[in-house]
C-alpha positions in Angstrom: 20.2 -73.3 -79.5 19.4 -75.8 -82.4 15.9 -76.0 -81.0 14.9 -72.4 -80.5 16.2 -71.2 -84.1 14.1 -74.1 -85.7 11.0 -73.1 -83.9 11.4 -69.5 -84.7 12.1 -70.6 -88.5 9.1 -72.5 -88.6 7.2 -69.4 -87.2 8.8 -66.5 -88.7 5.4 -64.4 -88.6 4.8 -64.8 -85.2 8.7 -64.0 -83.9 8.5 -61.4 -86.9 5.5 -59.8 -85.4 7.2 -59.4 -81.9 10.8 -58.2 -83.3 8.8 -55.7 -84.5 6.7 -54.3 -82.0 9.9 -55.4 -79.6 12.0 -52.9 -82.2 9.2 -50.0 -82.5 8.8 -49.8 -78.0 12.9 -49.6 -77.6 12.9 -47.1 -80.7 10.1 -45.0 -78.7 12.8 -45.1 -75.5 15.5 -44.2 -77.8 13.8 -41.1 -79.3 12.0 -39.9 -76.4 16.0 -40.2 -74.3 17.3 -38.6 -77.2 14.2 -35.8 -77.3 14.7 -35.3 -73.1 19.1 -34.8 -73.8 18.3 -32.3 -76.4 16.0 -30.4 -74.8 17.7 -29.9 -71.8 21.0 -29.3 -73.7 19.0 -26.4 -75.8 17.7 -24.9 -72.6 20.6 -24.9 -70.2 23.9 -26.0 -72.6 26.0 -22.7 -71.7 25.7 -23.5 -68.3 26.6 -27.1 -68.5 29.3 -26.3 -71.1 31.6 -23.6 -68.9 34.5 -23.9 -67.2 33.5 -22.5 -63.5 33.4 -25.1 -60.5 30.7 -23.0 -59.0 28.4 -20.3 -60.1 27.3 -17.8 -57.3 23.4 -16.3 -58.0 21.7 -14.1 -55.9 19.8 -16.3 -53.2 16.3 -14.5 -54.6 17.0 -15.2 -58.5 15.7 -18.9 -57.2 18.6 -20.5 -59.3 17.2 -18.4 -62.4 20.4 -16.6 -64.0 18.1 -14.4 -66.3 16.9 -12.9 -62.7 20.3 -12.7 -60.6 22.5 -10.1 -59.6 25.9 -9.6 -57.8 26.5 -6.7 -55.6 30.1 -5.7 -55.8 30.6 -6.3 -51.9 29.1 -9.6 -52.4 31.8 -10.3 -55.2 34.7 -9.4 -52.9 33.3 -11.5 -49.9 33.0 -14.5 -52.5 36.9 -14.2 -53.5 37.7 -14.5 -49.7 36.3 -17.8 -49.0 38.7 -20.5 -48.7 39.4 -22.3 -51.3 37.9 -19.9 -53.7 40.9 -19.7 -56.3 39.1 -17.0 -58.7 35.9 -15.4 -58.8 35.0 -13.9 -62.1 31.7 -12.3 -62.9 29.6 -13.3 -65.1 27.1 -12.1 -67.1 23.8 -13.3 -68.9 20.9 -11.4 -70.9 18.7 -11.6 -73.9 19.4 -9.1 -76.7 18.0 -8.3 -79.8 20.4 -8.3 -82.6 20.5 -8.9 -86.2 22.4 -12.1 -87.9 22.2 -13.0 -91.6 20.6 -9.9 -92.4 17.5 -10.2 -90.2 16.6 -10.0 -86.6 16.6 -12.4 -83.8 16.9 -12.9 -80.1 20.2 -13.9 -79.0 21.6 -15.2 -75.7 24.7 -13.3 -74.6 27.4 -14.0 -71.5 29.9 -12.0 -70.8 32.9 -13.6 -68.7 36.3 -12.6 -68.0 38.6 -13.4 -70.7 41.6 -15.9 -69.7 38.9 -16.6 -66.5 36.4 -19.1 -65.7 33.1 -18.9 -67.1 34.2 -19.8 -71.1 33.1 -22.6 -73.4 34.7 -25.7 -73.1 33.1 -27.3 -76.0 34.8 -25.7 -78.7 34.5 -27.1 -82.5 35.9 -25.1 -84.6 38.0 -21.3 -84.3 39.4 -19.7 -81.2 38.3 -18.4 -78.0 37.6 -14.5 -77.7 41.2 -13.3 -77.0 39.9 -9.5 -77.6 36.8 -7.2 -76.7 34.5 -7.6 -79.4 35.2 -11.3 -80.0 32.6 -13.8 -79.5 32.3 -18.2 -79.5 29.0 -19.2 -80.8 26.2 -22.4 -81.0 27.4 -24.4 -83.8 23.9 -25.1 -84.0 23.5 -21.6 -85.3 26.5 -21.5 -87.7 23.8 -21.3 -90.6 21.8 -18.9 -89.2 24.3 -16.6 -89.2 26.4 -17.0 -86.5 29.6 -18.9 -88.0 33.1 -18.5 -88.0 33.5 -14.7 -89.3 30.0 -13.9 -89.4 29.2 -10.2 -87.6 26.1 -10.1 -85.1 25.2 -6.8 -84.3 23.2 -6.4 -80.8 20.8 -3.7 -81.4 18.9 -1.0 -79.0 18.1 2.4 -77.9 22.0 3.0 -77.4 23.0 2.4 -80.8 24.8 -1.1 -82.2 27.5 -3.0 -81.4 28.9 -5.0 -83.6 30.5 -8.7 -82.3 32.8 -11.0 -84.5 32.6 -14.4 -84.0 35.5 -16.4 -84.1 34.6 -19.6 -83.0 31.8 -22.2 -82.7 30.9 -24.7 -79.4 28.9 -27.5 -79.3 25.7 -27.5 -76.8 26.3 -24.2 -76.2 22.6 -22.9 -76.8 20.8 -21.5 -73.7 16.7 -20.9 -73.4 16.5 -22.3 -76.5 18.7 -19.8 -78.4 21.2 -19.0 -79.8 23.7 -18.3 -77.4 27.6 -16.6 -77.9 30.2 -16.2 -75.5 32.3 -12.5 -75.2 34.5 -11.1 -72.9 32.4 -9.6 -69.9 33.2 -6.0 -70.9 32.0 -6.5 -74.5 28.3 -7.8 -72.7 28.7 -4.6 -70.6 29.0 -2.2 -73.7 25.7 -4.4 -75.0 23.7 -4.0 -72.4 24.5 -0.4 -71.9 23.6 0.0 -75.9 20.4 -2.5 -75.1 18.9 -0.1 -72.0 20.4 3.4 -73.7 22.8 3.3 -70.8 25.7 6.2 -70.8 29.0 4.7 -71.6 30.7 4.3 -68.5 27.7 3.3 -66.9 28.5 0.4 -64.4 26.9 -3.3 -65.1 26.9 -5.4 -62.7 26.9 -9.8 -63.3 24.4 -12.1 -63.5 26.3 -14.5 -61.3 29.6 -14.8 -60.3 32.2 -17.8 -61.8 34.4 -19.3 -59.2 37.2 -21.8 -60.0 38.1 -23.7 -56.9 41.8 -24.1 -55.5 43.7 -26.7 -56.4 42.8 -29.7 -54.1 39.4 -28.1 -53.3 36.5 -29.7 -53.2 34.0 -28.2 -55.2 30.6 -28.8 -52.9 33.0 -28.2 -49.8 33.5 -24.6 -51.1 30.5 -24.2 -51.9 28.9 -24.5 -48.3 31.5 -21.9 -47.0 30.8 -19.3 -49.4 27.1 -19.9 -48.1 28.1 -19.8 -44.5 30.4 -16.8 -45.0 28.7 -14.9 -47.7 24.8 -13.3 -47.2 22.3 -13.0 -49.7 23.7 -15.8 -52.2 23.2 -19.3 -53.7 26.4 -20.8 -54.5 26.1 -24.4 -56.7 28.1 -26.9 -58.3 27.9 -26.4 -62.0 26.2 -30.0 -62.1 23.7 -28.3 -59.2 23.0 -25.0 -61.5 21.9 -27.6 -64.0 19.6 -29.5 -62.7 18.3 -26.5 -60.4 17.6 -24.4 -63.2 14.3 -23.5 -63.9 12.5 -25.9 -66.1 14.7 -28.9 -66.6 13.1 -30.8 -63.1 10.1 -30.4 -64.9 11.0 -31.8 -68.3 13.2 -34.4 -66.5 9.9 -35.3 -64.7 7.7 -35.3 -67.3 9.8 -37.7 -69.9 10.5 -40.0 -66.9 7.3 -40.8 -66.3 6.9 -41.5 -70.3 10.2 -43.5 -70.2 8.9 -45.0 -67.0 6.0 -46.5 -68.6 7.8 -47.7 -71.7 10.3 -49.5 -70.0 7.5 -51.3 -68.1 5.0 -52.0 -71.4 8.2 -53.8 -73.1 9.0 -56.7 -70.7 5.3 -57.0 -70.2 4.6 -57.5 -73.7 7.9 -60.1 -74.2 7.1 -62.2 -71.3 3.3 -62.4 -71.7 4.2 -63.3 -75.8 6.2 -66.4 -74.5 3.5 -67.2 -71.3 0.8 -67.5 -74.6 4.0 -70.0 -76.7 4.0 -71.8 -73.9 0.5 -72.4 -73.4 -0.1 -73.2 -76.9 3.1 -75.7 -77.5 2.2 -77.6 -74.0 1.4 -81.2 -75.8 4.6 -81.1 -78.3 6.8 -79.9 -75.1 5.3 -82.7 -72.9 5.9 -84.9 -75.5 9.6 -83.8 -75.7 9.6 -84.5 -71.9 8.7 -87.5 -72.2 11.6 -88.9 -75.1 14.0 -87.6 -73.1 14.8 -83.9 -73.5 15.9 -82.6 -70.2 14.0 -79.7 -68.8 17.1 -77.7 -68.8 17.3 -77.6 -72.3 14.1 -76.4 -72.9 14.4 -73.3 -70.7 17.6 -72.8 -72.5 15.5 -72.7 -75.7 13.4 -70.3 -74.6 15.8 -68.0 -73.2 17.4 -68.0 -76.4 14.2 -67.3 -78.0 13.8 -64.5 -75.8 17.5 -62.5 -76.7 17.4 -63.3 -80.1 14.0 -61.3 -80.0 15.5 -58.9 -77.9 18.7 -58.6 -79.9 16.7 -58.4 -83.3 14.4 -55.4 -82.2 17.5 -53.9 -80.7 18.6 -53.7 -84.2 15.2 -52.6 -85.5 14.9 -49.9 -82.8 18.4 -48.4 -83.7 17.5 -48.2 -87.7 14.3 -46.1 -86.9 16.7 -44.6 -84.0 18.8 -43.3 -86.8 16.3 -42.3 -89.3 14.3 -40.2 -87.0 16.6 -38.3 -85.5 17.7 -36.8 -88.6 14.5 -35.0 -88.4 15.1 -33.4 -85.5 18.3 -31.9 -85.8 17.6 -28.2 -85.1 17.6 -29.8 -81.2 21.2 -30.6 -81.4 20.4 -33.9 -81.1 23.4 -37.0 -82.3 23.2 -40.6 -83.0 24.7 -42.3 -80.3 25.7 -45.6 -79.6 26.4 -46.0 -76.1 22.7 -45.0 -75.1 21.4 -47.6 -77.5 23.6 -49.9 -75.9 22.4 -49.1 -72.4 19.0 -49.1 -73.4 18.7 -52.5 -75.2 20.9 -53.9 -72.2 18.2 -53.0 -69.9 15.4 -53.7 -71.6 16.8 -57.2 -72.4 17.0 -58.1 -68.6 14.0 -56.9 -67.6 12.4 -59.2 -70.9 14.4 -62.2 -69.1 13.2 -61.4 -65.8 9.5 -61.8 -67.3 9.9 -64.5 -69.2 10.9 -66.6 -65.6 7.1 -67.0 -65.3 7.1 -68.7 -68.8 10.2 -70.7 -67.8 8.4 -71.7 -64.1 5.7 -73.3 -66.5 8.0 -74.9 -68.9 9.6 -76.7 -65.5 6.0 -77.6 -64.0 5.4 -80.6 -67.4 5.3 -84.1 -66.2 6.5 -86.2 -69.2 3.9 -88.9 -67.8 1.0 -86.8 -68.5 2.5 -87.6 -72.6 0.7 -91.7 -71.6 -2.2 -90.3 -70.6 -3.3 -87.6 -72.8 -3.9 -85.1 -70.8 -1.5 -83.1 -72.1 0.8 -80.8 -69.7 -1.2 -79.3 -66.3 -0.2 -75.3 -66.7 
């Protein structure tokens, strides 16, 4: 330990020079993570965020909610599958409707008050207990759409006013913002969105199921698609990742993250290879008075999550500061992820650096009487 803190003392521009680049490659992880959470949070949040085991769509919506809709037979075929304890519709659209005092595109579902389907990441305020009654994005809460605030869905039909009376985290959907209401509110907006009669029927998007106690949650899913034609039932977790888009984003910043996670051991472990070549004579000579070969390895080790641990520290600053930037994604400062990351990227930097070590156990401390320095 002794050893490798006086060698990085004595070249603090060189070890300075590779906390750094060590701290700006596991900030470029951290932000891009961060970037890939909030972005699929902004585009599928309501679905992830919502109490139903299972969501039903249409088999030809392709997992796309925007595009599915539930026949009333299907609906009552559904609730007959074992271990189906309730099966609630759902519903999902895009309205136009004006917040603040100006007009914007809003995400609305409808669900069955007291049923599956609702938030579960409330903040702040209540759940809809009434028609008319609506939870909102707390990412939104300036934009019109806090606690008490009125959004009013426009169209052909007339208005309709909603209340909102309560705010949920990572609740946006299709990057919008999104509310929650009871599902015959989101009927009475659609009918005043199309210039639908009142009375006219609307039927869901999807259907929300909450399992049976003791019920396995893929389990019933399979016999609702054995028992019921013309559906898709998921998981929640399966609506998430099936939804339209997020494979591809998911894809995309893995292939980024991929390649990061590969340039930063490369990097640490070619950084102490070149140390090692360059310090051969002085560790030969250390060889040969005696220092064990053991401790030298331990040195550099050392070296190695110092360097590790110090850009870990680096990265989380810059971590900190950027995301502050980029808070209309919803995105937080977390720790755990920086934990994980710098965890990983430290054993991968060790794993590297074994090819420095092999060379480090390869000097002959006789080679010190002749000169010739250490063979490499």
């Amino acid at each position: 330990m002794f050893l490798a803190w006086h060698e990085m003392r004595r070249s603090k521009l060189r070890f300075g020079l590779l906390t750094g680049a060590v701290g700006l490659l596991v900030f470029l992880i951290l932000f891009q993570q961060a970037l890939l959470g909030g972005l699929i949070t902004q585009f599928i949040g309501a679905v992830r965020n919502q109490s139903a085991d299972v969501l039903v769509f249409n088999d030809q919506a392709r997992k796309n909610i925007e595009g599915s809709i539930i026949l009333p037979e299907q609906a009552a075929a559904v609730a007959a599958v074992e271990g189906v304890a309730v099966a609630s519709p759902l519903g999902e659209s895009t309205f136009t409707v004006q917040a603040d005092g100006s007009e914007t595109d809003a995400v609305v579902f409808g669900y069955v008050l007291g049923g599956p389907g609702a938030p579960t990441t409330l903040s702040a305020g209540r759940l809809p207990t009434a028609d008319g009654e609506a939870v909102a994005s707390e990412k939104d809460e300036a934009d019109g759409f806090g606690i008490g605030d009125t959004v009013t869905v426009l169209g052909p039909g007339g208005t309709l006013d909603l209340t909102v009376v309560g705010v949920a985290r990572d609740l946006n959907y299709s990057v919008s913002p999104t509310m929650f209401t009871s599902f015959d509110t989101f009927a009475a907006a659609k009918r005043v969105r199309n210039g639908l009669a009142e009375g006219t029927a609307v039927l869901p998007s999807v259907l929300a199921v909450q399992v049976a106690d003791g019920a396995d949650a893929e389990a019933v899913v399979e016999r609702i698609a054995a028992a019921v034609g013309g559906v898709e039932p998921l998981t929640r977790q399966q609506a998430v990742d099936g939804s339209p888009g997020v494979s591809s984003v998911r894809t995309s910043f893995g292939v980024i993250l991929g390649l990061f996670y590969l340039v930063v051991p490369l990097v640490t472990g070619l950084f102490f290879l070149i140390v090692t070549f360059q310090k051969a004579s002085a560790l030969t000579l250390l060889r040969a008075i005696g220092a064990r070969a053991r401790t030298l390895v331990v040195a550099l080790l050392v070296q190695v999550v110092l360097v590790m641990a110090l850009g870990s520290l680096v990265a989380f600053g810059l971590y900190a500061g950027a995301l502050q930037g980029v808070k209309n994604l919803g995105v937080r400062v977390e720790v755990m992820p920086v934990v994980v990351t710098s965890l990983v990227v430290l054993a991968l930097a060790l794993v590297t650096s074994l090819v420095a070590v092999r060379r480090v156990l390869r000097i002959d401390p006789l080679d010190a009487t002749t000169g010739a320095g250490v063979h490499l």
